[in-house]
Steps between C-alpha positions, in 0.01 A plus 500: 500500500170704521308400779087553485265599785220287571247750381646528176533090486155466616394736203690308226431140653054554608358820502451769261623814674711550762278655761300196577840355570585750756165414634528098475806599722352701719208249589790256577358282196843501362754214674859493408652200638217421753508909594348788424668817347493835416473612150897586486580131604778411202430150329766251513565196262303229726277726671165332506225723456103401693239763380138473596279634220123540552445185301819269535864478669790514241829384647797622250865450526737759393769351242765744372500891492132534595391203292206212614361207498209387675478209706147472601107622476227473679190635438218582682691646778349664754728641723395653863 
């Protein structure tokens, strides 16, 4: 089984390049499982996935090989 970092996951799942997903992750806007991690964190099938965009908080789950779904928005998030 191929396993997927989180940057690359993050890039195929929300944002457009993979860059701003190192920097999501950097910023600790990125949660995996209630905690933050580094761009090489590998997904796992179940991992649930918290980012905090400018705008709104997207909480994913990772199905499969690298695979989502997403469980909840909210918009108008304004995180500290």
């Amino acid at each position: 089984m191929r396993t997927v970092r989180i940057d690359v996951f993050l890039k195929v799942a929300l944002v457009k390049r993979r860059v701003v997903a190192q920097r999501l992750l950097r910023g600790e806007r990125v949660l995996v499982n209630g905690r933050p991690v580094k761009p090489s964190y590998e997904v796992k099938d179940g991992d649930v996935v918290e980012v905090l965009l400018p705008a709104k908080k997207v909480i994913l789950k990772v199905v499969g090989n690298g695979g989502y779904e997403i469980l909840r928005e909210e918009k108008g998030n304004r995180p500290s």
